[in-house]
MILUM-989426 format. One line per field, with one value per atom (N, C-alpha, C): x, y, z; chain; residue in three letters. Coordinates in Angstrom, 2 decimals, always signed. Example, Ala and Ser with C-alpha at 12.3 -4.5 7.8 and 13.67 -1.06 7.14 Angstrom:
// residues 2
x +13.19/+12.30/+13.20/+12.85/+13.67/+12.90
y -5.69/-4.50/-3.30/-2.25/-1.06/+0.03
z +7.80/+7.80/+7.80/+7.08/+7.14/+7.87
cadena A/A/A/A/A/A
residuo ALA/ALA/ALA/SER/SER/SER
END
This chain:
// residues 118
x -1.27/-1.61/-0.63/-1.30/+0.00/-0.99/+0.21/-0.42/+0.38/-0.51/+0.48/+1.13/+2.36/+3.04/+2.57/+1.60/+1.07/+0.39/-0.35/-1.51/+0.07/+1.19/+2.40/+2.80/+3.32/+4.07/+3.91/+2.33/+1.26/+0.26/-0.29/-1.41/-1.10/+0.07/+0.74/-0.32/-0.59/-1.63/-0.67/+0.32/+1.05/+2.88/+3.85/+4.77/+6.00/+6.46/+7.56/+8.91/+9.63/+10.89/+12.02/+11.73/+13.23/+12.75/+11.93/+11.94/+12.39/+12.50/+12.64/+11.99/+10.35/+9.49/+8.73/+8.02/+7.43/+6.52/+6.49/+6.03/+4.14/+3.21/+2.08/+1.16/+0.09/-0.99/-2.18/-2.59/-4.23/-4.88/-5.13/-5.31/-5.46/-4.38/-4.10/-5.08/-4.95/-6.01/-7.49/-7.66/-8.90/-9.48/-8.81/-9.03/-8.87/-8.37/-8.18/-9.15/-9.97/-11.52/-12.62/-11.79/-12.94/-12.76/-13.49/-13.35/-13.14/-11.87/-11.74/-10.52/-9.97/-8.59/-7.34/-6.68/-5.20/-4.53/-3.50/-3.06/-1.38/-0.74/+0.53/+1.26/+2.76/+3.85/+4.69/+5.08/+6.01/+7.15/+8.71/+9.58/+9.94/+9.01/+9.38/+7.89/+7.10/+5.41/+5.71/+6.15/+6.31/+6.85/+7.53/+8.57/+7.35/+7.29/+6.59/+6.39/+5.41/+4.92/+5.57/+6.05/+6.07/+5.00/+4.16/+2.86/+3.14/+2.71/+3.35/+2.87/+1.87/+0.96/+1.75/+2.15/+3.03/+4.06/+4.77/+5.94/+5.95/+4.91/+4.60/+4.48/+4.58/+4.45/+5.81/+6.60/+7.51/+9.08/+8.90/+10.19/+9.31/+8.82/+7.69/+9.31/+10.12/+10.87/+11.58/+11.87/+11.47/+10.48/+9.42/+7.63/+7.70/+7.96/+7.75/+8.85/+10.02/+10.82/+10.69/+9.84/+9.27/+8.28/+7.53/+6.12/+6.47/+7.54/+7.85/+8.57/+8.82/+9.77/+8.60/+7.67/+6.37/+5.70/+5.51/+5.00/+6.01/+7.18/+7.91/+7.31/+8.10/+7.66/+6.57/+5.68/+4.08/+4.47/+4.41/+5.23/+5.50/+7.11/+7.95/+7.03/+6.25/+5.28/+4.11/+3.72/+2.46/+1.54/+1.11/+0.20/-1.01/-1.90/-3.22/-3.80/-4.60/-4.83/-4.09/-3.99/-3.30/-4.55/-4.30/-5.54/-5.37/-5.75/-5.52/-6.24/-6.13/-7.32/-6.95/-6.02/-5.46/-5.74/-6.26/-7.02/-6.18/-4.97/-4.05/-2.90/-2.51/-1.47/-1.99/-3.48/-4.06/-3.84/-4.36/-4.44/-3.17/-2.12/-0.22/+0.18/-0.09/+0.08/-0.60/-1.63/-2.08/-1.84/-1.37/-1.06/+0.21/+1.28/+2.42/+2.35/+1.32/+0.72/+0.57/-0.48/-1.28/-0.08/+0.74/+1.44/+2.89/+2.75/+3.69/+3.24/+1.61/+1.17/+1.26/+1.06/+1.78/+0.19/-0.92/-1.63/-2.67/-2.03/-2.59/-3.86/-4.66/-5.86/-5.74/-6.38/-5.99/-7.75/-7.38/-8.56/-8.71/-9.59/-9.74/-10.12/-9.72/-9.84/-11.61/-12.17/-13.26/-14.49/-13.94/-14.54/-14.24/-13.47/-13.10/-14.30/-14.25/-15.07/-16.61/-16.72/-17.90/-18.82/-17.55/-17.62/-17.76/-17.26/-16.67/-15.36/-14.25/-15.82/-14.97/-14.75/-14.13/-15.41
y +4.92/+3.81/+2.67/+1.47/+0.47/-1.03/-1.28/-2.62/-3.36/-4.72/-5.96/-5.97/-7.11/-7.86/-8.42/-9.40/-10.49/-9.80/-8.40/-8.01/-7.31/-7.10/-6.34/-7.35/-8.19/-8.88/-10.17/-10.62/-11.57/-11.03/-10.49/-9.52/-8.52/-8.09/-6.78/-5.44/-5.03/-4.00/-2.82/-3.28/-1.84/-1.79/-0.92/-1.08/-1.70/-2.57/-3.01/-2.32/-1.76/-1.05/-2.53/-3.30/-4.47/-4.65/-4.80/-4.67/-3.08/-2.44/-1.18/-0.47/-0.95/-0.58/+0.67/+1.03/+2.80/+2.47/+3.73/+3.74/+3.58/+2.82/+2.87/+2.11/+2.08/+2.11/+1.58/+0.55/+0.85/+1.12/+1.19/+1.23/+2.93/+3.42/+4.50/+5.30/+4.84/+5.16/+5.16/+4.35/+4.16/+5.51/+5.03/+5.84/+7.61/+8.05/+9.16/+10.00/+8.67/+9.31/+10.03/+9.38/+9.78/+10.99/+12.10/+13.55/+13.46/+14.73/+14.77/+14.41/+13.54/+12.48/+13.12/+13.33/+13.46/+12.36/+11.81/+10.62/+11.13/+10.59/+11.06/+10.19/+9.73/+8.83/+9.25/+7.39/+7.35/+6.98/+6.95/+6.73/+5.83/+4.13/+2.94/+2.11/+2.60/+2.35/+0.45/+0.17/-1.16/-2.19/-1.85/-2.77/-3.16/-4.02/-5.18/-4.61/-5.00/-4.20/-5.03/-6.35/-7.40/-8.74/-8.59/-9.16/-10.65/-11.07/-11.97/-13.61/-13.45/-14.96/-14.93/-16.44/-17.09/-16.60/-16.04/-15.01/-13.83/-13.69/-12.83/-13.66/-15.00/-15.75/-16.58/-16.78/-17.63/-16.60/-15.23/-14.51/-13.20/-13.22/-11.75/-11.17/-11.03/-10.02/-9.26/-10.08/-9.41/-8.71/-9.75/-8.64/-7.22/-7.27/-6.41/-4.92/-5.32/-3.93/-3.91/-4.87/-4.24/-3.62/-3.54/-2.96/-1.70/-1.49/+0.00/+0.55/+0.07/+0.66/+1.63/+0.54/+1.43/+2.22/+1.98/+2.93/+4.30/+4.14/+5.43/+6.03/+5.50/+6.01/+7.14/+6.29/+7.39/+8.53/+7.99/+9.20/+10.64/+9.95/+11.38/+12.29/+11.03/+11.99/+12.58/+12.53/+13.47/+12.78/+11.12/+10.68/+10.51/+10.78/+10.65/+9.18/+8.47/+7.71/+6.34/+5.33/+3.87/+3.53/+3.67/+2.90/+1.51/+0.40/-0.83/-1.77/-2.22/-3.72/-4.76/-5.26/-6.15/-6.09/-6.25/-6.52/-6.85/-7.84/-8.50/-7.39/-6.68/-6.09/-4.51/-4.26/-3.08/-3.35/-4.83/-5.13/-5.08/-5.53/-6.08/-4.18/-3.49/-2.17/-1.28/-1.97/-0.78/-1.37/-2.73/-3.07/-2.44/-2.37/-1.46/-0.38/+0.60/+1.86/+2.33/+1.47/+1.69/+1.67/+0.35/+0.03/+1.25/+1.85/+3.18/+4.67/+4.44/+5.45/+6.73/+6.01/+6.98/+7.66/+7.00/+7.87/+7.74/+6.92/+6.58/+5.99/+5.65/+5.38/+4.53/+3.20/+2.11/+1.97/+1.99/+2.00/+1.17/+0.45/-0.75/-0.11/-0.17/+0.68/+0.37/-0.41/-0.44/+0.69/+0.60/+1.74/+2.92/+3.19/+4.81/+4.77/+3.15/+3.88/+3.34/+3.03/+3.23/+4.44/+5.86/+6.49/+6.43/+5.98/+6.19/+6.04/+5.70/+6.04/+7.91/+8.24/+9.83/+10.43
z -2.07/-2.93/-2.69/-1.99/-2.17/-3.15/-3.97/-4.58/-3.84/-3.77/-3.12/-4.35/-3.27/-4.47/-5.60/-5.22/-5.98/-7.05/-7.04/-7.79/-8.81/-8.13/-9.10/-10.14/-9.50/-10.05/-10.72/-10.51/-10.87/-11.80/-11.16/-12.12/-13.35/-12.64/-13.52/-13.41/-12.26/-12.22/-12.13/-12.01/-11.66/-12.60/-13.19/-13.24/-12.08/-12.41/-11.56/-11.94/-10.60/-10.42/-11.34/-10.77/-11.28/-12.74/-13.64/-15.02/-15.44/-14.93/-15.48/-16.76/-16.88/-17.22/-17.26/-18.37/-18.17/-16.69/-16.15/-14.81/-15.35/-15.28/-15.15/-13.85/-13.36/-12.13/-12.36/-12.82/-13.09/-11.80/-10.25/-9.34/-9.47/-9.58/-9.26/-10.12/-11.28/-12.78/-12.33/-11.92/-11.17/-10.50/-9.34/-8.19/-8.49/-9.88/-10.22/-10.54/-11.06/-11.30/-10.56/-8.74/-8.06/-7.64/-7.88/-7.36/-6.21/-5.48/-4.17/-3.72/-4.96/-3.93/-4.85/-4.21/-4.33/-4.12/-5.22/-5.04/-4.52/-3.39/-3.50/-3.57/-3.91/-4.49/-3.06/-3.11/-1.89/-2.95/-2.41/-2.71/-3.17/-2.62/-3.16/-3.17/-4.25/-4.36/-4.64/-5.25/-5.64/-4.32/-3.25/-2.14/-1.91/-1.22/-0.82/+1.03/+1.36/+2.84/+4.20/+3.66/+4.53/+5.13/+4.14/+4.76/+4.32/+2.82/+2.40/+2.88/+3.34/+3.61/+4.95/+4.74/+6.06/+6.42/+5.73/+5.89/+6.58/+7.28/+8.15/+9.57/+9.06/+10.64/+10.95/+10.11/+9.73/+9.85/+9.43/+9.48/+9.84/+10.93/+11.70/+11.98/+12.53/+12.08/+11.17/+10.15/+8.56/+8.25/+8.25/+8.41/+8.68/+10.06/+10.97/+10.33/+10.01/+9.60/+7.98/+7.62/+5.71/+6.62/+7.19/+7.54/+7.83/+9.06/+9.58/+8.32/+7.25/+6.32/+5.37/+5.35/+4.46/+4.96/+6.07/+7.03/+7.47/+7.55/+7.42/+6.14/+5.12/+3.95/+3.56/+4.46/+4.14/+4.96/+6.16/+7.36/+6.56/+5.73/+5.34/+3.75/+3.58/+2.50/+3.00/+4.16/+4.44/+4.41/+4.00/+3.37/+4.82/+4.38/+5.55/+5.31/+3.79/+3.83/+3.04/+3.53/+2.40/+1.83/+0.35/-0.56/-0.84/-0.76/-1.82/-2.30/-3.05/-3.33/-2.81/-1.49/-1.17/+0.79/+1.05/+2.86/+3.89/+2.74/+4.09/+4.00/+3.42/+3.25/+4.10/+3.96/+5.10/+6.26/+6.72/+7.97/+8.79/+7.90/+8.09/+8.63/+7.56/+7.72/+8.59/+8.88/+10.15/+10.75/+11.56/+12.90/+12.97/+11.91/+12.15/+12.89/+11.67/+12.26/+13.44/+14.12/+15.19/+16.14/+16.32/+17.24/+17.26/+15.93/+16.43/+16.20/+16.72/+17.11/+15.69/+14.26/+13.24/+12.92/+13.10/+12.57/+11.44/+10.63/+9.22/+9.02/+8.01/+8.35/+6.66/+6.83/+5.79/+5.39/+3.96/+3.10/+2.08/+1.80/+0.56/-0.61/-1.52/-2.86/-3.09/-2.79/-3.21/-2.19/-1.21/-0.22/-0.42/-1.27/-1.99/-3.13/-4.05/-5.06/-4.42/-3.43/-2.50/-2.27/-2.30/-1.59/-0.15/+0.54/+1.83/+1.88/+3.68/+4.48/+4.92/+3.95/+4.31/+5.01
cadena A/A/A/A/A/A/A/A/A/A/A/A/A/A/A/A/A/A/A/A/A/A/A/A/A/A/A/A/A/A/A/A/A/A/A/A/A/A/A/A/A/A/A/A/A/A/A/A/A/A/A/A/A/A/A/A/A/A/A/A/A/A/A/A/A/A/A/A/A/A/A/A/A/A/A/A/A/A/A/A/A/A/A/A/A/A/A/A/A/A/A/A/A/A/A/A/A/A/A/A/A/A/A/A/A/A/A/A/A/A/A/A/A/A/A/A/A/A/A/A/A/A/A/A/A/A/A/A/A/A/A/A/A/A/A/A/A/A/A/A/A/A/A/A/A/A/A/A/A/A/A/A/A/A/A/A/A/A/A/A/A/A/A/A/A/A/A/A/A/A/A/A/A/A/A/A/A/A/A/A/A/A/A/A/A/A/A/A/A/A/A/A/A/A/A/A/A/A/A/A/A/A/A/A/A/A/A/A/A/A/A/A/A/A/A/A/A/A/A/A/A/A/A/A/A/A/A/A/A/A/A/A/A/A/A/A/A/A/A/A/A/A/A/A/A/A/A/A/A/A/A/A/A/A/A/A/A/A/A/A/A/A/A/A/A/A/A/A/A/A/A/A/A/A/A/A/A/A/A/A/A/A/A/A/A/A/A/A/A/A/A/A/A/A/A/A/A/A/A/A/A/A/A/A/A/A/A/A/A/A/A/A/A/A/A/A/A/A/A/A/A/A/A/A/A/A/A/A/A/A/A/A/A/A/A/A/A/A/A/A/A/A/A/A/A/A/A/A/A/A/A/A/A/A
residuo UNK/UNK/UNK/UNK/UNK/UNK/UNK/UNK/UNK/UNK/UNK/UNK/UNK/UNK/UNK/UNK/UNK/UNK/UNK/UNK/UNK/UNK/UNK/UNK/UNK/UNK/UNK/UNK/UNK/UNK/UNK/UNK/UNK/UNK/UNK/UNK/UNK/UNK/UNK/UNK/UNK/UNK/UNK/UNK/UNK/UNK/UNK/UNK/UNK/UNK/UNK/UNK/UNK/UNK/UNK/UNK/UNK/UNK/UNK/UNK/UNK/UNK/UNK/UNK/UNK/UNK/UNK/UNK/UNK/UNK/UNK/UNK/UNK/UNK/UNK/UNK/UNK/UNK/UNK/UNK/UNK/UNK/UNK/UNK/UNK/UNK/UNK/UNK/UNK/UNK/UNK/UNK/UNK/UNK/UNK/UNK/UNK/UNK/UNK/UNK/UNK/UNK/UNK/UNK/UNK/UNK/UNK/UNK/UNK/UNK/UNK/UNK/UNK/UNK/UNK/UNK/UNK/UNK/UNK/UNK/UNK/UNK/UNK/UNK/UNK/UNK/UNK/UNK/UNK/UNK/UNK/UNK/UNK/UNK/UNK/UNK/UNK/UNK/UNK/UNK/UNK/UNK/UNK/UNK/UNK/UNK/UNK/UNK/UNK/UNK/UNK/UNK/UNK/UNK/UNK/UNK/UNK/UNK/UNK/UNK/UNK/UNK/UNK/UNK/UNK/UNK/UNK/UNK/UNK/UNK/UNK/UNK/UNK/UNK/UNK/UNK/UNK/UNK/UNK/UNK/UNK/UNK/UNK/UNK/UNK/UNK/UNK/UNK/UNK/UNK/UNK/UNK/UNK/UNK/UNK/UNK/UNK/UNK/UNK/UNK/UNK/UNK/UNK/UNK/UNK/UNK/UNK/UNK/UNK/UNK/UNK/UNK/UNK/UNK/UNK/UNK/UNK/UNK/UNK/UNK/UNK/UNK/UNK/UNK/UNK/UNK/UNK/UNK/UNK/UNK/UNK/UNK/UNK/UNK/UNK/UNK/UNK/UNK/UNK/UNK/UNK/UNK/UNK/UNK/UNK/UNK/UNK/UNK/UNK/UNK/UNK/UNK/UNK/UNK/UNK/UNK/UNK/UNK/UNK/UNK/UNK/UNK/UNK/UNK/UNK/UNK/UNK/UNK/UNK/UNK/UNK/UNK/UNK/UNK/UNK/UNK/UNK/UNK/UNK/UNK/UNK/UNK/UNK/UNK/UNK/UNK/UNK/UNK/UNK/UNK/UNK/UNK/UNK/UNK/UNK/UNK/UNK/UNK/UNK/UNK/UNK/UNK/UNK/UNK/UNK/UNK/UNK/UNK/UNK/UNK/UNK/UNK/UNK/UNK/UNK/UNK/UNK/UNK/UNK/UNK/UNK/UNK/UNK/UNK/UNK/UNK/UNK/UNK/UNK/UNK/UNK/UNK/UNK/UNK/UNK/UNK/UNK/UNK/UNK/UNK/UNK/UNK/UNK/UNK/UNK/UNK/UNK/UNK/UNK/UNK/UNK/UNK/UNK/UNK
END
């Protein structure tokens, strides 16, 4: 499960680590409903992926090691698929992916409650 920033810290869809707030998800809430899915927790669900509009074009090497950072992340948890409601932050994250051969397979929260494309 990754929320962007913007949907965190704009929207408030999710608890933020720097308020030190009760931990809650509506995303996650969501997606709980749908029979079948196991949701698993990475170490730092809230960090930011590196994507970030222009800031991915403007400081791409920043980008680039928030990206491998989230992408480890999933790595050391086992995780098979990234869920999110956010497209640019899939796309930012599987080019990580792909380009280090990790495996992962990036999913738009709405194609889960699609049912697909498992």
């Amino acid at each position: 499960m990754h929320n962007s920033c913007s949907s965190i810290r704009g929207l408030h869809i999710s608890s933020r680590s720097e308020w030190m707030e009760p931990r809650f998800n509506k995303t996650e809430e969501l997606l709980s409903s749908v029979n079948g899915i196991t949701i698993e927790h990475i170490d730092r669900p809230d960090e930011c992926c590196g994507f970030g509009g222009t800031f991915c074009v403007t400081d791409e090497a920043v980008s680039s090691k928030m990206g491998q950072d989230k992408v480890s992340d999933y790595q050391r948890h086992h995780i098979e698929y990234v869920v999110s409601p956010d497209m640019s932050c899939l796309m930012h994250q599987k080019g990580i992916s792909d380009k280090e051969n990790a495996g992962l397979k990036f999913v738009h929260v709405a194609q889960v409650l699609n049912n697909g494309p498992f």
